[in-house]
N, C-alpha and C positions, 0 to 999 in steps of 0.2 A: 710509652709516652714519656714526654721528658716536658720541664719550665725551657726558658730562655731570660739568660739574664746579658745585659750588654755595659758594661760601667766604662767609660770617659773614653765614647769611640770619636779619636779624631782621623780627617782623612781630606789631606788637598791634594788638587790635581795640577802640578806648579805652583805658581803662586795661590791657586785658587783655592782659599778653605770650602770644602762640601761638608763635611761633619763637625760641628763644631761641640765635643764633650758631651755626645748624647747618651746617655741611658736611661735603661727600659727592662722592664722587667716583665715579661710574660707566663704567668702563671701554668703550669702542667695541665694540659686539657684544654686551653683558651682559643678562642677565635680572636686574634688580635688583627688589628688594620691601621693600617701607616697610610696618613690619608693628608695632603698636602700638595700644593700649586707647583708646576714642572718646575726642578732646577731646587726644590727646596732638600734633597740628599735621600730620599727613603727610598728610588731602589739602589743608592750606590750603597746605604746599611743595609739591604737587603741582601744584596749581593757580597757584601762582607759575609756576615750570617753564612751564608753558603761556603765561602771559602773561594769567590770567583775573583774579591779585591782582597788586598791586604791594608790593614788597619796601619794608620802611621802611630796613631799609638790608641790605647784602652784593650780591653780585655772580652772576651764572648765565650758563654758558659753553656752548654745545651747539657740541661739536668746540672750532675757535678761537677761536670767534665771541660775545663778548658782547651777550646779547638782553635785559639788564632793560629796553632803551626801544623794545623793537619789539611789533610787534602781535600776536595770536597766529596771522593768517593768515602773519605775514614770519619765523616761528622756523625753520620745518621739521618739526614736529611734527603728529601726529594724535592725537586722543583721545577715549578710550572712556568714557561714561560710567554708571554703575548706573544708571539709569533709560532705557538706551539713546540717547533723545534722536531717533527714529526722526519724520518726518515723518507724520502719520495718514492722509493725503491722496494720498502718495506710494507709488508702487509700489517695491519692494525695487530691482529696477532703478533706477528717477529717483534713489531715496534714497544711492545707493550713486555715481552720477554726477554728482550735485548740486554737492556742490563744483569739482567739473572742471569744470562748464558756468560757475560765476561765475567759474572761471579762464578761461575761454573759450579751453577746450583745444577741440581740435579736435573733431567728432564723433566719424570714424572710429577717435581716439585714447582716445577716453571708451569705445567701444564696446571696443577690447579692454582697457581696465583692467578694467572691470567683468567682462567677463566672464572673463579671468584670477585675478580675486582672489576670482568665484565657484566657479572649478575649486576653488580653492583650500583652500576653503573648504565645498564638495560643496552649495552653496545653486544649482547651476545650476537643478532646477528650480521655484525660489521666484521667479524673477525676476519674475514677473507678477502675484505676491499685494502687497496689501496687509497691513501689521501685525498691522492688529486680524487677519488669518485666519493667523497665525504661533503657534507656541508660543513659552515663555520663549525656550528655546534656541536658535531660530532665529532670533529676534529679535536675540538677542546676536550670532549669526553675518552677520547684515546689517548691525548696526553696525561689528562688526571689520572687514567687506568693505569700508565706507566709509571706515573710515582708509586701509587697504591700498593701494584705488585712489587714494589722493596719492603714493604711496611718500616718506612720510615719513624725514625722520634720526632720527628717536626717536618713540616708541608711550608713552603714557601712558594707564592703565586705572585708574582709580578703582571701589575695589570693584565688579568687574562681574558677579562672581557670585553676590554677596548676595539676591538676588531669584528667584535658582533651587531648586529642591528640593534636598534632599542627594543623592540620587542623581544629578541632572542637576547638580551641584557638580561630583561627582565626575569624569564625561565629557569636562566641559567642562574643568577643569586638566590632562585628558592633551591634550585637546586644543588649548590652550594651549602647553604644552610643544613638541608637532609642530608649530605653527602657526612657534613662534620658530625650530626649529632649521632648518626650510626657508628663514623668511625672514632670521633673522640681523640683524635690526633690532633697535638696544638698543630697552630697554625699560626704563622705570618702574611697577610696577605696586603699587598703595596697599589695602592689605584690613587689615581686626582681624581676622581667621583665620589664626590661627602652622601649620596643616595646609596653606594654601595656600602662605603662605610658604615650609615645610619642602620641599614637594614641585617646587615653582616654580622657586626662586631659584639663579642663580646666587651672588647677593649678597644678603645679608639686612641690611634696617637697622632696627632695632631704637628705637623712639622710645617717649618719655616726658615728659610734662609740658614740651613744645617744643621737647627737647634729644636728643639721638642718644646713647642708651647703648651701643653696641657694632655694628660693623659689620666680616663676613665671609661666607665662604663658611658653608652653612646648620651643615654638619656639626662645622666650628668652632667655632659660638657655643652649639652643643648640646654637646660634649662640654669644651670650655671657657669657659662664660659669666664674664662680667667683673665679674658681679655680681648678687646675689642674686634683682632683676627681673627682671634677661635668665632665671636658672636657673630659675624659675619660670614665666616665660612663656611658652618654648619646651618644647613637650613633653607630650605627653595620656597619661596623666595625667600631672599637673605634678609638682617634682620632690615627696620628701619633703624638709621640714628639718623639726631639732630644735633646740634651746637647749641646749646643754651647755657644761659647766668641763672646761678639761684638767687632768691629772693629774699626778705627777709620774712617772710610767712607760709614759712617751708612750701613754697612752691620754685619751679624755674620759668623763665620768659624765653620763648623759642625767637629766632631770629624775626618772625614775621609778626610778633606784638605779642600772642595769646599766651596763657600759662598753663602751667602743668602740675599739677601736685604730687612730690616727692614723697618717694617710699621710705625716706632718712633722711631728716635736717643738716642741710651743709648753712657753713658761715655765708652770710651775703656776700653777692658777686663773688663767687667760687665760679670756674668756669667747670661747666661738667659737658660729656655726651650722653645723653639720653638714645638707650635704644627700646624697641619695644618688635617682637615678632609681629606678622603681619597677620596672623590668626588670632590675636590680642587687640586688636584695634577693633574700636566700637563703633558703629556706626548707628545715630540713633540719639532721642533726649536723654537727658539725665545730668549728675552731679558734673560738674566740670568742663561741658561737652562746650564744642567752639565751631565756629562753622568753617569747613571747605570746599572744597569744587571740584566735583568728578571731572577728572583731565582724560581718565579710556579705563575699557573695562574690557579684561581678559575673560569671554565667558568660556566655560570648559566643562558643558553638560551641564550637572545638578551644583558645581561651583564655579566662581566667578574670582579674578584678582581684581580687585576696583583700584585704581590709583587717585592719589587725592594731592591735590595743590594747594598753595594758599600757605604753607607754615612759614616760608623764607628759607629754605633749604632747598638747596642746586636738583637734589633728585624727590620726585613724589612719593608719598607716604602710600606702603603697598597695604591693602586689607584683602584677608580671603574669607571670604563667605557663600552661606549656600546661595545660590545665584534664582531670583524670583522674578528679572528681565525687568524689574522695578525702576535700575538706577542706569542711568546713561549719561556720555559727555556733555557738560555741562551745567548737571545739575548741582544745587548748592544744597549741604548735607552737615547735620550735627554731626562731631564726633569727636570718642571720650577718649583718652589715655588712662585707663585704673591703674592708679597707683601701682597696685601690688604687682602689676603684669611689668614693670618698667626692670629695666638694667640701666645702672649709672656707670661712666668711666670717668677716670681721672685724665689730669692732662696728657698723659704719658700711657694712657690708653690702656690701663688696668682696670677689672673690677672693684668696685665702691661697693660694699655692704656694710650694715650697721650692724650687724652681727659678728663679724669676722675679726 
């Protein structure tokens, strides 16, 4: 196993900057995930990483070892990619041995990679189909198989779930999850799905328009986003924000009259965003509470997402709750913002903490 370290990777494509000075550092053993809206650069650093682009300038370290000038057979790495990349011709076996044979590993040594990283993997009895007679997800399980049998220092998967159904989405991130803590190989994994991310990562890095907004552990950048992108990114439904002025008695006034009590005194008429997750939102009497108007309510079995009108904000304020068939369009309903549950940003859409 090896770290991944990556210091001031830039990389345009003509005029176009895609990398703008990103680095990152992925700890030896991590499940890291590069997780960010199409066009924001993380599989073209992924693809660095590999050795498929070259860096216009910075540097990329797997363990000790600097590899911006090696091949992507001399890195140490294997990689997965969304279209699998599977041979048509090839039996899941050859596909899975392939590489070992142009290493001109040994047979009987090809023989038990494969078939170790088919236990592994529970495709032992696929070994004799061909693709085309494969489903999505078994297909993706013979690609995985074929990184495995290198035994790679680092895994790189480029969105590889994209092309699955949602349910088989789903299977396949647990089994993902099992796959890493048995093998323990870091890994790089590159998706626009912030649910993969969430559920995945050890490390979550967070990109935008070529540049790394914020990188930690997932539970981290969810309960402290560094900024209004990340707070919005991270999170189904994403968070609420509103536009309000503080006030002089540390509260702020939302566009639509009513106020709100801050978690940190700002100066009067400070212009803040207030955001607040949708599992935070109270509905119900109490300290602070103000009235809205159920505008639709998403029911979804045992939970519900209520949307609420009334603050003077373009979009409704989301709540999820366990759903009791209680609340329907229309109705007019207390509800609180707690202090403590709020995220404030600046004009320039940074995190506000009184602590910091």
């Amino acid at each position: 196993m090896a770290g991944l370290t990556i210091r001031g990777a830039r990389k345009s494509f003509g005029d176009t900057p895609v990398l703008r000075d990103v680095s990152i550092a992925v700890p030896d053993g991590a499940f890291a995930v590069i997780v960010g809206p199409s066009g924001c650069g993380k599989s073209t650093l992924l693809r660095s990483v590999a050795g498929l682009e070259e860096l216009d300038a910075g540097t990329i370290h797997i363990d000790d070892r600097e590899v911006g000038g090696l091949p992507p057979s001399a890195r140490g790495i294997a990689m997965v990619f969304q279209s699998y990349a599977l041979y048509p011709h090839l039996t899941v076996y050859e596909n899975m041995a392939f590489g070992l044979r142009i290493a001109k590993v040994s047979g009987d040594d090809i023989d038990a990679a494969v078939r170790r990283a088919a236990g592994i993997l529970n495709i032992d009895a696929l070994l004799d189909r061909k693709p085309a007679a494969l489903s999505g997800g078994q297909r993706q399980r013979a690609a995985i198989g074929r990184a495995i049998v290198r035994q790679p220092q680092l895994f790189l998967f480029d969105e590889p779930l994209s092309n699955l159904d949602a349910d088989l989405r789903v299977r396949m991130r647990y089994e993902f999850a099992a796959l890493h803590k048995q093998l323990g190989t870091t890994t790089l994994y590159v998706t626009h799905d912030q649910v993969e991310a969430m559920t995945l990562a050890d490390q979550v890095i967070v990109m935008r328009d070529g540049q790394v907004e914020q990188v930690g552990p997932p539970r981290a950048l969810y309960e402290r986003p560094a900024n209004l992108f990340v707070a919005r990114f991270l999170g189904t439904p994403r968070m609420n924000v509103l536009s309000a002025v503080a006030t002089e008695d540390g509260t702020a006034r939302l566009p639509g009259g009513q106020t709100v009590a801050l978690p940190m005194k700002l100066a009067a008429g400070t212009p803040v965003t207030i955001g607040i997750r949708p599992e935070d939102v109270a509905i119900g009497e109490g300290p602070g509470a103000f009235p809205l108007t159920v505008g639709f309510v998403e029911r979804m079995g045992g939970h519900a997402t209520v949307h609420l009108d009334g603050t003077g904000s373009d979009e409704p304020i989301a709540c999820q709750q366990r759903d009791d068939g209680g609340l329907n369009a229309g109705d007019s309903v207390p509800v609180r913002f707690p202090a403590e549950r709020l995220h404030l940003f600046d004009a320039d859409g940074l995190a506000m903490r009184g602590n910091d």
